[in-house]
N, C-alpha and C positions, 0 to 999 in steps of 0.2 A: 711678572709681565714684561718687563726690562728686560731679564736674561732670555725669554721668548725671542722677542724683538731682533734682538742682538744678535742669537741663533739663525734665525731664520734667513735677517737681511744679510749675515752672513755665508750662510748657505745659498740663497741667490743668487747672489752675485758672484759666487765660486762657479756654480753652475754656467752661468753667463757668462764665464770666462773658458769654461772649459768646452761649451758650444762654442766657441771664436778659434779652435783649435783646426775647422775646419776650413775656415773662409782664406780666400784668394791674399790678404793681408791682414794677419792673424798677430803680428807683435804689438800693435797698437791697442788692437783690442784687447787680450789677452794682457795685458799688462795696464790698461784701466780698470779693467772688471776687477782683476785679481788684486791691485793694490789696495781698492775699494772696498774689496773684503776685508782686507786688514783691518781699517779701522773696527766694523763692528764685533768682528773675532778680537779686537785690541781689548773692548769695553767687556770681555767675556770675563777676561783676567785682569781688569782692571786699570787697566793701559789710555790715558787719552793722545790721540796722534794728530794734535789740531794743525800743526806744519801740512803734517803729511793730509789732512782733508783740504786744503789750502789748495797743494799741489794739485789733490785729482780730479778737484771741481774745477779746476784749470784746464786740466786736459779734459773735462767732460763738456766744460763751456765753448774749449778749440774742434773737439770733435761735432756740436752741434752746429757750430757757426757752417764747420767745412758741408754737413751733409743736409743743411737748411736748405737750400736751392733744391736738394733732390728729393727732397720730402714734400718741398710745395708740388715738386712736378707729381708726385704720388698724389697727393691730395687734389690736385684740378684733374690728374687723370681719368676719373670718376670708376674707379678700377680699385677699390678699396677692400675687394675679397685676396687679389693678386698679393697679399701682404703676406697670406699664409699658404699660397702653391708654389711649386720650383719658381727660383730665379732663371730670369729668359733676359737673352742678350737685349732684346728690343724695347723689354722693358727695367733698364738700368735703377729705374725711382725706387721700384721694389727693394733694392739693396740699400737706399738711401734712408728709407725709410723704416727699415727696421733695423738699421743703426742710429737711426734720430730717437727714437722708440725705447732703443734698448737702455739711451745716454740720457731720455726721460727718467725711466725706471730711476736707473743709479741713482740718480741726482735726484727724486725721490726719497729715496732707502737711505742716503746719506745728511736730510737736511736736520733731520735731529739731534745727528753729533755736533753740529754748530751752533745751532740755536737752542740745542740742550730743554726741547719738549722733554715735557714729564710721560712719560709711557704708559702711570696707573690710571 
């Protein structure tokens, strides 16, 4: 069930990194997701990277702080299907909010490497 785990949230968040490949500022993202992977690709082979979860809950905490303001505007917008049609200039929130979303997820996927839940 661990090595599931491991697998999966590792492949997730690879995925999520390699969707960030297309967006307008793609190094940020692309380089939280992917680092993020590391860790549970780390516990594949046996590897714990508690520095390195340290780091990316930081940049996942710095990333939520920045797109917090635009996720509320998503949320009061009462426009809560727009999360999953094209992004439109007028509606900016959209973008904010499935970067808020995505940096749930991670942060998510990643709280077991620290608090070391048992996975059976």
């Amino acid at each position: 069930m661990k090595r599931a785990y491991h697998l999966v949230a590792a492949a997730l968040l690879l995925i999520m990194s390699i969707v960030q490949l297309n967006d307008p500022d793609p190094a940020y993202w692309v380089t939280v997701y992917a680092t993020a992977a590391v860790i549970p690709a780390g516990q594949l082979i046996g590897r714990k990277f508690a520095s390195l979860w340290i780091l990316v809950m930081g940049m996942i905490i710095a990333g939520l702080l920045i797109s917090l303001p635009g996720f509320w505007d998503y949320l009061t917008a009462d426009d809560y299907l727009s999360i999953t049609r094209e992004m439109l200039g007028d509606k900016p929130y959209v973008e904010y909010g499935r970067e808020f979303l995505g940096l749930v997820i991670a942060a998510f996927l990643l709280m077991p490497y620290r608090f070391r839940i048992n996975f059976s």
